[in-house]
Each structure stands twice: as C-alpha cells, then as structure tokens.
C-alpha positions in Angstrom: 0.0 0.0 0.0 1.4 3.3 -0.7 1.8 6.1 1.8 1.3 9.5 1.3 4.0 12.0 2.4 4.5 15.6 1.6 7.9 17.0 -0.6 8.7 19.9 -1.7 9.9 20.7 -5.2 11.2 23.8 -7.1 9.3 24.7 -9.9 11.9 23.6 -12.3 11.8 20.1 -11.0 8.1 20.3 -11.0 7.5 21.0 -14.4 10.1 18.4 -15.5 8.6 15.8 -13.4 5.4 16.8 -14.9 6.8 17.2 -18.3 8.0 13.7 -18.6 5.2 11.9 -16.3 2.6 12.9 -19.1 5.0 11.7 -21.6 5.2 8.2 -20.2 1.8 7.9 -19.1 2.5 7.8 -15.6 1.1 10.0 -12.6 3.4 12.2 -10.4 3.5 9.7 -7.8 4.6 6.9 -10.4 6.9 8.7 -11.6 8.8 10.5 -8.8 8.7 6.8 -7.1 10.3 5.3 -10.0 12.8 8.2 -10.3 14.0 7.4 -6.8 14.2 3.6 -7.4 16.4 4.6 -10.3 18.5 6.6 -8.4 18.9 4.3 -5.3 19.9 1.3 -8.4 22.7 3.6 -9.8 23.9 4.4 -6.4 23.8 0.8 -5.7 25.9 -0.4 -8.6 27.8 2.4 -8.2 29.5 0.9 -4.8 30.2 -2.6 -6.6 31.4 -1.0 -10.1 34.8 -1.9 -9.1 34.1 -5.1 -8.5 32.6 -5.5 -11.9 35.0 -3.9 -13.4 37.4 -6.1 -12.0 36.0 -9.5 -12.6 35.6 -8.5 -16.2 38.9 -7.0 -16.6 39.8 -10.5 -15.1 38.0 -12.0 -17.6 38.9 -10.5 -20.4 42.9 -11.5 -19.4 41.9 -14.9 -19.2 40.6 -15.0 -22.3 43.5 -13.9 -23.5 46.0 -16.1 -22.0 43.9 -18.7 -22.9 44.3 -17.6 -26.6 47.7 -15.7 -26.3 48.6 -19.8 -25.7 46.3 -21.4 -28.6 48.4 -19.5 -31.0 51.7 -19.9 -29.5 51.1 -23.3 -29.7 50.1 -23.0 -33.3 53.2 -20.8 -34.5 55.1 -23.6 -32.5 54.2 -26.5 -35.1 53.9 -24.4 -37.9 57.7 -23.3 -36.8 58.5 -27.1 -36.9 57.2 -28.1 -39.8 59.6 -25.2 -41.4 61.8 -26.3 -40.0 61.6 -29.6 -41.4 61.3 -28.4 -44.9 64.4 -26.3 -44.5 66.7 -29.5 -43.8 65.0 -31.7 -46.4 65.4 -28.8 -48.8 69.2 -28.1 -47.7 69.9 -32.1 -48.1 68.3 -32.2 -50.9 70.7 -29.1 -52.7 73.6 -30.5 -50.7 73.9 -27.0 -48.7 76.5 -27.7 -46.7 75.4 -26.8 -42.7 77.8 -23.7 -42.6 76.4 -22.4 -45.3 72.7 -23.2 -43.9 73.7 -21.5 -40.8 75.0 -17.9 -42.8 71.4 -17.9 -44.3 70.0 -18.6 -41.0 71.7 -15.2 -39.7 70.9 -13.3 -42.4 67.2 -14.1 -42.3 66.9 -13.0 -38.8 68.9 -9.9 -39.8 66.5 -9.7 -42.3 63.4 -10.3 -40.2 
C-alpha cells in the first residue's frame, strides 16, 4: 500500500517531473517513485562497479592467455614443420650446414 507524504519541489523540477510523467503515461507519484528507485539502483551499482570492473577486466585476461597460448602453440608447429622443410630442402641441394647457418643469420637480420 502506498503512503502518502509531503515533498517539496522547485518549480523547475516540478514542471520536469510533470513534463515527462505525461510523456510516459505515468502520474506524479509513479513517476517520482520510479525516479528514486532509479536513483537508489545507480547508487547501488555504483559501490560494486569496481568489483565489476574487475571481474571482467579479469575475464577479459583470461581470455586472453587462454588464446595468447592457442596460437603460441600454433606458430610452435607451424615453426617445426619449417623447420623440417628447410633441412629436407638443404639435403636435398647438398647446402652444406655452414652455409645453412649464414642464411640462418641473415634471415633473422632480415626479419
């Protein structure tokens, strides 16, 4: 059941409260009551938006070691498999492994 109690407003307020009650269909008393629920909810999330902030900052990190890991992985066996190619391809030419190992340098120069 509600109550009744008695506020006072400045006109300004009054006319905006008024304004946008009409707007959304609602009576003074709707609408200053769910102006104040809103208020109390924002002041409310307002004390645990570090905490939220945190857990999905923590989150978010998580993901990303998670995926920071699923690609090293990847560019680990894809790094072998180069690998492998390079010393088929330098038996193959008969490259001798000094020679194998100047190119080597100079790639990472290079790169």
């Amino acid at each position: 059941m509600a109550e009744k109690i008695g506020i006072s407003l400045d006109k300004e307020t009054l006319q905006l409260c008024d304004k946008y009650a009409a707007e959304h269909s609602r009576s003074r008393s709707e609408f200053i009551a769910a102006a104040i629920q809103k208020y109390v909810s924002d002041l409310e999330l307002g004390k645990h938006k570090n905490f939220i902030v945190s857990e999905l900052a923590g989150e978010i990190v998580n993901g990303s070691e998670a995926g920071v890991t699923k690609i090293s992985k990847g560019l680990f066996r894809y790094a072998v498999e180069v690998e492998m190619i390079i010393m088929i391809l330098s038996e193959l030419a008969n490259i001798p492994p000094e020679v194998m190992e100047e190119y080597r340098k100079e790639a990472i120069r290079n790169v």
